[in-house]
matplotlib code that plots the C-alpha trace (Angstrom):
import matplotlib.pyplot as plt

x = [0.0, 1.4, 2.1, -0.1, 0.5, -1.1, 1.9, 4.6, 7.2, 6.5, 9.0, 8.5, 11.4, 12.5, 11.4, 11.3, 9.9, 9.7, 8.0, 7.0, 3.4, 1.9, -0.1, -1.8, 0.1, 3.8, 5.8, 6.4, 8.9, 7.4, 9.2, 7.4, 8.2, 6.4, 4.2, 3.4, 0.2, 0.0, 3.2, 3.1, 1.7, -0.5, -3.3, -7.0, -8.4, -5.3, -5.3, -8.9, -8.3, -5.4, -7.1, -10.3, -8.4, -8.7, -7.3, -9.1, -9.5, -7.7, -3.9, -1.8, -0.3, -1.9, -1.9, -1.8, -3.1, -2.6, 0.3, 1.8, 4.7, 3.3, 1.7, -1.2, 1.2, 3.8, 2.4, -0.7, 2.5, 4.3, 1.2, -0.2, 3.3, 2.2, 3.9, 2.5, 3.2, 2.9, 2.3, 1.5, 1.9, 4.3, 7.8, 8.6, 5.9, 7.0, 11.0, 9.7, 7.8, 10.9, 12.4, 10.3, 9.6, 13.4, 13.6, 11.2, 12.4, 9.5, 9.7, 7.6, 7.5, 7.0, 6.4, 4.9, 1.8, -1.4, -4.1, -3.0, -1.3, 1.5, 0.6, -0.4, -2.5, -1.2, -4.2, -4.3, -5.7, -6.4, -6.4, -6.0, -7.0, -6.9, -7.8, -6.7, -9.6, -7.9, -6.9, -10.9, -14.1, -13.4, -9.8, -11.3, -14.0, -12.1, -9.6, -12.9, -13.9, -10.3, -10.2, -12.3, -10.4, -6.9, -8.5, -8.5, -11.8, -12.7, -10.5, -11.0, -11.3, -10.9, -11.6, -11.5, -13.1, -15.3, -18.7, -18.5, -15.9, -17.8, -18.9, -22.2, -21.3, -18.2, -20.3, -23.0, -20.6, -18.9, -22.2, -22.7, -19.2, -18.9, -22.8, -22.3, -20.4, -19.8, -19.8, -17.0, -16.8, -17.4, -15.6, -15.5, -17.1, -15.2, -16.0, -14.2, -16.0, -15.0, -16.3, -15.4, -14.9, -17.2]
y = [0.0, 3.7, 5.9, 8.4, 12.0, 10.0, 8.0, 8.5, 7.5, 7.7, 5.7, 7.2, 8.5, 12.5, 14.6, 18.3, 21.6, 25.1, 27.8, 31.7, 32.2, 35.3, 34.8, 37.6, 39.9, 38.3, 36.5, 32.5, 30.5, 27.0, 23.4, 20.1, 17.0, 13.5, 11.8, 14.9, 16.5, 19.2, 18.6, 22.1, 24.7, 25.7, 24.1, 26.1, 25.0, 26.0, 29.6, 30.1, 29.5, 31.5, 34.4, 34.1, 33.7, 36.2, 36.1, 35.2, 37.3, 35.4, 35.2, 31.8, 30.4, 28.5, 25.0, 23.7, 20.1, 17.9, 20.7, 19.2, 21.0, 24.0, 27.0, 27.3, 27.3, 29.4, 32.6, 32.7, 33.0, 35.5, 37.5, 37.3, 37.3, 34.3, 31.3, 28.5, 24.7, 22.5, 18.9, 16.0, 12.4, 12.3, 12.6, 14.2, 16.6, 17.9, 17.6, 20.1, 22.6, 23.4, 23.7, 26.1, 28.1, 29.0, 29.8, 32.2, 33.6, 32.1, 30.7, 27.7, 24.1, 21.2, 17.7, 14.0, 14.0, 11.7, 13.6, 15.2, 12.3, 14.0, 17.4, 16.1, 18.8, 21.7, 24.3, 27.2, 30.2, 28.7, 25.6, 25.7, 22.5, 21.2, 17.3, 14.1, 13.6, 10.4, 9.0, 8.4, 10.1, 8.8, 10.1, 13.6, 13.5, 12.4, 16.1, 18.2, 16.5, 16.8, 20.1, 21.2, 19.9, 21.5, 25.5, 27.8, 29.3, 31.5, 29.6, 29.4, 26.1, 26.6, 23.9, 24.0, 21.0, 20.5, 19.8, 16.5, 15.2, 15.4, 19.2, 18.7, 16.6, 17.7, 21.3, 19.3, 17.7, 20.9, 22.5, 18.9, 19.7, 23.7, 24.9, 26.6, 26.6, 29.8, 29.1, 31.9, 31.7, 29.3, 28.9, 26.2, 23.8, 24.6, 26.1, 27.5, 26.0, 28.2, 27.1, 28.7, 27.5, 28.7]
z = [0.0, -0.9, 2.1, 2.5, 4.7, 7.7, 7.6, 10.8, 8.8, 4.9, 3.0, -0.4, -2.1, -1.1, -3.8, -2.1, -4.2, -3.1, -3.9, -2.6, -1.4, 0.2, 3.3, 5.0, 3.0, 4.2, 1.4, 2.9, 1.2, 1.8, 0.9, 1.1, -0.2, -0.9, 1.4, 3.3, 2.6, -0.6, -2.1, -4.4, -3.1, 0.0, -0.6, -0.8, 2.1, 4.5, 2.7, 3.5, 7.0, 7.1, 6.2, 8.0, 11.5, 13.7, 17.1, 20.0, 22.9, 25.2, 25.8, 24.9, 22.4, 19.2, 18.3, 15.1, 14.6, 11.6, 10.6, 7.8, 6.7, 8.4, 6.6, 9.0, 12.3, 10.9, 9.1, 12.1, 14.4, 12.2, 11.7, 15.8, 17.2, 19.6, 20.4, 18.2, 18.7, 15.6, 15.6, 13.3, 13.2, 10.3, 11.6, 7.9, 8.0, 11.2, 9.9, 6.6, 9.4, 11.3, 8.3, 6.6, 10.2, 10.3, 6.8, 7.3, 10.7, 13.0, 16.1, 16.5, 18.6, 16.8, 18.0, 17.0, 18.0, 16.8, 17.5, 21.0, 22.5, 22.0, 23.8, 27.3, 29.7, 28.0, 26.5, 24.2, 23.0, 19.8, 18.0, 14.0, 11.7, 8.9, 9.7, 7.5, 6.0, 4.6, 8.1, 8.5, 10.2, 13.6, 13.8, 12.2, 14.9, 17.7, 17.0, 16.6, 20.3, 22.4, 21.3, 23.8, 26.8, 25.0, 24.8, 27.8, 28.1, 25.8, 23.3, 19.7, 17.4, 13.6, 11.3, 7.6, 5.8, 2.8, 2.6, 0.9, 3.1, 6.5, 6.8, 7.7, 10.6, 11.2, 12.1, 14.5, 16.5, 17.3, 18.3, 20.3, 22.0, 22.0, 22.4, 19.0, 15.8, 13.6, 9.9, 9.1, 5.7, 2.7, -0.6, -3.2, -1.4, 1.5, 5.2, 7.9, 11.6, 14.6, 17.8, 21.2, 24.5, 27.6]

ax = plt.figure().add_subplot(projection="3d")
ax.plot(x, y, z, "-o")
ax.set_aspect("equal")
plt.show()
């Protein structure tokens, strides 16, 4: 079976490519590389996100889950100045992240983490994601649930996910979890969830 970017370690071969992008109005210089998720370019659904964030009114860092090779984590730290811990299950993914976060003069944490094993009692601010849709509805579920206990009150969940992969229900389990769930913006079949901790 091929690896896929819920893989801890992916054994396909190392093919990286970089490019510029421009994320709330900063220039990124991003690399990825196979078997970590959107290989060439930030992908749609992380941009939207990006630019619909807006920062909660709490203090405390933000935590971004599923990171990949980090655009989400890194330019939300550059543009709030908080502290921002990134963490995925794919030891590559997370090798690219503090990668690109150096390149690019941001201080970040990384670490493995499936789901928030990896993250213990610690809380945040906010908490950013875009979940692996291919890793299955229960593992997507189960992030959009433990968020709750890893947000300081007043804390912020985003979630960006499309429609046809789980929207719906992604958006009623929040409300089931949160009390409510803001639908922030929709685009191209996608929608950014935010969802805030009382």
């Amino acid at each position: 079976m091929a690896d896929h970017y819920y893989t801890n370690d992916p054994s396909s071969k190392r093919d990286p490519k970089s490019w510029e992008f421009v994320l709330r109005g900063e220039t990124f210089r991003f690399t990825s590389d196979h078997g970590v998720f959107s290989k060439g370019g930030v992908d749609f659904g992380s941009r939207l996100l990006i630019e619909a964030f807006v920062e909660p009114d709490v203090p405390g860092a933000i935590l971004d889950v599923g990171c990949g090779y980090g655009p989400m984590g890194i330019s939300l730290a550059k543009a709030t100045g908080r502290d921002a811990k990134l963490v995925d299950v794919n030891e590559r993914a997370l090798e690219l992240a503090a990668e690109n976060a150096h390149a690019n003069g941001v201080s970040v944490t990384t670490g493995v983490s499936d789901g928030y094993v990896g993250v213990g009692d610690e809380t945040f601010a906010a908490i950013v994601t875009n979940p692996p849709i291919r890793a299955g509805k229960a593992v997507v579920h189960r992030i959009l649930r433990e968020a709750y206990d890893h947000l300081v009150v007043g804390g912020t969940l985003w979630v960006v996910i499309q429609k046809k992969q789980g929207g719906p229900s992604a958006k009623k389990l929040m409300e089931e979890v949160f009390g409510s769930c803001e639908t922030v913006t929709r685009d191209k079949g996608y929608s950014i969830f935010k969802s805030i901790r009382s």
